[in-house]
C-alpha positions as CSV (number, residue, x, y, z in Angstrom):
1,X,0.0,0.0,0.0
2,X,1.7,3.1,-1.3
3,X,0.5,6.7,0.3
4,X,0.6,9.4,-1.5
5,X,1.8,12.6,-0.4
6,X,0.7,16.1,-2.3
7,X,3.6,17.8,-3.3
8,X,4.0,21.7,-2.5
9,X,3.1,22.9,-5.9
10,X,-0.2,20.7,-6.3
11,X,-1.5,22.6,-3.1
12,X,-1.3,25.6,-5.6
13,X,-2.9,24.3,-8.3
14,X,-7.1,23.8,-8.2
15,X,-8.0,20.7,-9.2
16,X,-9.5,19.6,-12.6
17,X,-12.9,19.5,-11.4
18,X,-12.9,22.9,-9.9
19,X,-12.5,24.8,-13.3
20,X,-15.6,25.0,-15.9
21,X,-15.1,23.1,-19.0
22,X,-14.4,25.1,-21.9
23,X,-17.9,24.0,-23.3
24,X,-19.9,25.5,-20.4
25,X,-17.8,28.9,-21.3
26,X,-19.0,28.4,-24.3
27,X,-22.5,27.6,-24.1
28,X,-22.6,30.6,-21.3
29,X,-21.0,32.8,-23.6
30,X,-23.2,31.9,-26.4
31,X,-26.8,32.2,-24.1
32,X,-25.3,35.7,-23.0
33,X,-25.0,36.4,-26.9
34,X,-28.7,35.5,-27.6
35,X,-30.6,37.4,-24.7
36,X,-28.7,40.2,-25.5
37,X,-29.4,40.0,-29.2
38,X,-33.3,39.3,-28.1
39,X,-33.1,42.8,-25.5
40,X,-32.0,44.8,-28.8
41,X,-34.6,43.2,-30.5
42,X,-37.4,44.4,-27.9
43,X,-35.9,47.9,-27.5
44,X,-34.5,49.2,-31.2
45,X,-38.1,50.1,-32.4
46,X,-36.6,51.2,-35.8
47,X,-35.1,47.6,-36.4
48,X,-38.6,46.0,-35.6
49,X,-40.6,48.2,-37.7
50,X,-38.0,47.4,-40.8
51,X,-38.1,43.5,-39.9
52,X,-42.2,43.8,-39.6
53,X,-42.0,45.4,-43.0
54,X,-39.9,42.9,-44.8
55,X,-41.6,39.6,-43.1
56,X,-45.2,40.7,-42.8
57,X,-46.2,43.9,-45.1
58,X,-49.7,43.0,-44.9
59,X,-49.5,44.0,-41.2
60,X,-47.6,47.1,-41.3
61,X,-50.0,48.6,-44.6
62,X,-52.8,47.7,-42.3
63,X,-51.4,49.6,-39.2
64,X,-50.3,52.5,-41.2
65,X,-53.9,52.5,-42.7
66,X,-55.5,52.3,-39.5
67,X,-53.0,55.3,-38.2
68,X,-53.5,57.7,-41.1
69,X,-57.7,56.8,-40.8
70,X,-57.4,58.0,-37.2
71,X,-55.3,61.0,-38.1
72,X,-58.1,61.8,-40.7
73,X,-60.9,61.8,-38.0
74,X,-59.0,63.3,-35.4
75,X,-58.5,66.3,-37.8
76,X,-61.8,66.0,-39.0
77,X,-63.0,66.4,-35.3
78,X,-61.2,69.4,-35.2
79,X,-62.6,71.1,-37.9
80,X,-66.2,70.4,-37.1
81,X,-65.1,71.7,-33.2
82,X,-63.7,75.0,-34.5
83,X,-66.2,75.8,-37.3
84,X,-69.6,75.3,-34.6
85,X,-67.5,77.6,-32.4
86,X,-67.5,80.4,-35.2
């Protein structure tokens, strides 16, 4: 039966097991990647509006249809408002 004595150095040195693989770095690196990408993705308005456009134009003719119609009455509104004042 041999005993076996750590040496001065190996004291110094973590063990294997103590140090994440590089493929949890990895994966960890890569998951920060993606939710960043995904909070860009919420909060850059500008990008989401030009995605919409290219990947559902049907949507974004029928919101900017149902803006400029509301525009319209809302001006119409005003009109009629300041013309019974007169």
């Amino acid at each position: 039966m041999t005993t076996e004595h750590p040496t001065p150095h190996a004291a110094a040195r973590p063990h294997q097991g103590d140090l994440p693989r590089e493929t949890d770095v990895e994966r960890a690196r890569a998951e920060l990647v993606s939710a960043l990408q995904e909070f860009e993705d919420k909060i850059n308005i500008p990008k989401r509006i030009r995605r919409m456009r290219e990947e559902e134009p049907a949507k974004i003719n029928a919101a900017i249809g149902a803006v400029g119609a509301a525009a319209g009455r809302l001006v119409t509104l005003v009109v009629v408002v300041a013309r019974r004042r007169r």
